[in-house]
C-alpha positions as CSV (number, residue, x, y, z in Angstrom):
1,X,73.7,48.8,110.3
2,X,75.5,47.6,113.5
3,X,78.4,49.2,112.6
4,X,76.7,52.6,112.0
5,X,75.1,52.1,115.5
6,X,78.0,52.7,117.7
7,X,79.0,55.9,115.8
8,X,75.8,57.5,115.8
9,X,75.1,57.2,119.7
10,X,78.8,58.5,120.1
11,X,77.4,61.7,118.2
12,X,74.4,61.9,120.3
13,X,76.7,61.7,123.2
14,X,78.9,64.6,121.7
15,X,75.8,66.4,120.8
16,X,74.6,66.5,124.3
17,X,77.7,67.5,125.9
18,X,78.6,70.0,123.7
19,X,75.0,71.6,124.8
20,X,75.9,71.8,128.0
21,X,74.9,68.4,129.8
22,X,77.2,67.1,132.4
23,X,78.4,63.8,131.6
24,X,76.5,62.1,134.6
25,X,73.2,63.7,132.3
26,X,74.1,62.4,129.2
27,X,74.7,58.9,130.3
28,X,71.7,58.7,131.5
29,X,69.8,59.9,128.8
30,X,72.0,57.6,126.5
31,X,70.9,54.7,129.1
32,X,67.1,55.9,128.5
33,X,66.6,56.7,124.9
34,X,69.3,54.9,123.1
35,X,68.4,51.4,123.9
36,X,71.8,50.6,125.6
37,X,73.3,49.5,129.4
38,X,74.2,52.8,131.6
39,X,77.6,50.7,130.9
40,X,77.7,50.7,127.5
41,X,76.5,55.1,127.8
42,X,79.5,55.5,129.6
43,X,81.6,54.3,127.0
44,X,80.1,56.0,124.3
45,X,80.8,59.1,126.3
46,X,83.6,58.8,127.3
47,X,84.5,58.4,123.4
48,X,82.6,61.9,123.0
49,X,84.9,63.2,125.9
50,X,88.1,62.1,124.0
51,X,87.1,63.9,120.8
52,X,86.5,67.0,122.7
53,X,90.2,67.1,123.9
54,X,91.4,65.9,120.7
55,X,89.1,69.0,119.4
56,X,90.6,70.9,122.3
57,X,94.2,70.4,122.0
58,X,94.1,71.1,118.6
59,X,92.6,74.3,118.8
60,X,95.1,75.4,121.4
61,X,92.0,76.6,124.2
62,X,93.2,78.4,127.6
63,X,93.5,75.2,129.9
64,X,92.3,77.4,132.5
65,X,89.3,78.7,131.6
66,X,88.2,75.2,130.5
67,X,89.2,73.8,134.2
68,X,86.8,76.5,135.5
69,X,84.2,75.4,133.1
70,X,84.8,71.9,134.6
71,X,84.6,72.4,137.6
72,X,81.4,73.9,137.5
73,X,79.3,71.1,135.4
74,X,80.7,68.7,138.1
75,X,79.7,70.8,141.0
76,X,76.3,71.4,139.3
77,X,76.2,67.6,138.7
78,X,76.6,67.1,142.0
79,X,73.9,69.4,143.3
80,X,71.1,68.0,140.9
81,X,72.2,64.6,141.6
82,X,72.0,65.0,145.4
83,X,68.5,66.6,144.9
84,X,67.7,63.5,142.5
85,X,68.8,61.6,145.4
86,X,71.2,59.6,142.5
87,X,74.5,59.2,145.3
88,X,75.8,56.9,142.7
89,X,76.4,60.0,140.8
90,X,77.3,62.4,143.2
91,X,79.9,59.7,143.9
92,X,81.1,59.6,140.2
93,X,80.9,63.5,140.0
94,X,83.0,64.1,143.2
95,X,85.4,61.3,141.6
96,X,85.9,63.1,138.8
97,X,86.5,66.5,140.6
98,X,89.1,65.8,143.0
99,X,91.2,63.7,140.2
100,X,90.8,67.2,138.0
101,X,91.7,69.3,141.3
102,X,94.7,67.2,141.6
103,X,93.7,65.6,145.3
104,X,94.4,62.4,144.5
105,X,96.3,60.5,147.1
């Protein structure tokens, strides 16, 4: 059953982003419901995250439109997280925006 455990949170994290949650969101809902560290969340979606690009580069999807889809969960993400008064995750969120922006140092 420990085995098992692992992949099924990983398809509750793919679940929730593929509804629309930003990944800030789904971590902490992992964190909440899943009996798990907001640590151990992160991994699970970042695991969801890398089967949506496998997903994604397999199906050949316009790069562009999915930047612009991007770009808005993490602005959105930011915006509730600032309301939520959460800075760790506007932090994150604006982290994550300027790498996909490209303004990196």
């Amino acid at each position: 059953m420990a085995k098992a455990a692992p992949a099924h949170r990983e398809q509750i994290a793919l679940d929730l982003l593929l509804t629309g949650k930003s990944a800030t969101a789904t971590v902490a809902h992992m964190a909440a419901h899943c009996d798990c560290s907001r640590r151990q969340a992160q991994r699970y979606v970042a695991a969801a995250y890398q089967f949506l690009k496998a997903d994604i580069d397999a199906c050949n999807i316009d790069r562009p439109v999915q930047v612009a889809k991007l770009i808005h969960l993490l602005e959105t993400t930011c915006e509730q997280a600032l309301a939520a008064k959460n800075f760790s995750a506007v932090v994150a969120s604006c982290r994550e925006l300027r790498e996909l922006c490209g303004l990196s140092a």
